[in-house]
C-alpha positions in Angstrom: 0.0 0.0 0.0 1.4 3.3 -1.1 2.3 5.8 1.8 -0.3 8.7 0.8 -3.3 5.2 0.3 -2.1 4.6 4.1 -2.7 8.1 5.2 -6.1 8.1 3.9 -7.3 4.9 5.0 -5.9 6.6 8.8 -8.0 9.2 8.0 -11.0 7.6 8.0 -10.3 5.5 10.2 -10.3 8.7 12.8 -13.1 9.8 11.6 -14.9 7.0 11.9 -13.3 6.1 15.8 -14.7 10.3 16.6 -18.2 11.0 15.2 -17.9 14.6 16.4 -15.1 15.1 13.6 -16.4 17.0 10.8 -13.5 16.5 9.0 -9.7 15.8 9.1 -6.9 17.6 6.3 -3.4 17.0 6.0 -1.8 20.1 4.1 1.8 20.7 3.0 3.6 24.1 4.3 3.1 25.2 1.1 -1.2 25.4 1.8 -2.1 22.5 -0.6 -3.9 19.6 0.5 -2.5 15.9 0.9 -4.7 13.7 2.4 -8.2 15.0 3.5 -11.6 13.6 4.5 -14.1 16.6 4.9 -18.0 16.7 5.4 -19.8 19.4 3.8 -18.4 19.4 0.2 -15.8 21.7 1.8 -13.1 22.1 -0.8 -9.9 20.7 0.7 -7.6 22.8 -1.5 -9.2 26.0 -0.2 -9.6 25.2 3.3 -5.9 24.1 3.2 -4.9 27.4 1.9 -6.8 29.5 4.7 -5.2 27.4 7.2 -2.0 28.0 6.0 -3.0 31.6 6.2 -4.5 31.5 9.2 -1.4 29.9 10.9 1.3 32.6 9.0 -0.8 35.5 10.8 -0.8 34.0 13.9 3.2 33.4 13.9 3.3 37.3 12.8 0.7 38.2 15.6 2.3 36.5 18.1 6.3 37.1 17.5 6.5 40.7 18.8 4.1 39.8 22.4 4.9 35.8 23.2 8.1 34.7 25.2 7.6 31.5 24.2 8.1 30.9 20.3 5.2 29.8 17.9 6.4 27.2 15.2 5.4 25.4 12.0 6.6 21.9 10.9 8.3 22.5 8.0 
């Protein structure tokens, strides 16, 4: 089984162990989607590129008032 099948089959595999989920993405550090499994008809290549957003403004927000350092896994 390839390495990207595996990730998806433990994706639903989550979702399916927690009902509450309403969906699960995996995105790159570049915003795009890898492995997703999202209710709603949500489109995974957008919602990875807001969170990608989303966590580049909160490094900015946070650098100048935090003593403790806010990272990404690149």
């Amino acid at each position: 089984m390839a390495k990207l099948e595996a990730l998806q089959k433990n994706i639903e595999t989550l979702r399916a162990a927690i009902p509450e989920l309403r969906g699960v993405l995996i995105a790159s550090t570049e915003g795009l989607p890898v492995a997703h499994s999202i209710a709603g008809g949500a489109d995974p290549a957008r919602v990875a590129a807001m969170a990608d957003r989303i966590a580049a403004m909160a490094l900015t927000l946070t650098q100048p008032v935090s003593r403790t350092q806010l990272s990404r896994l690149d």
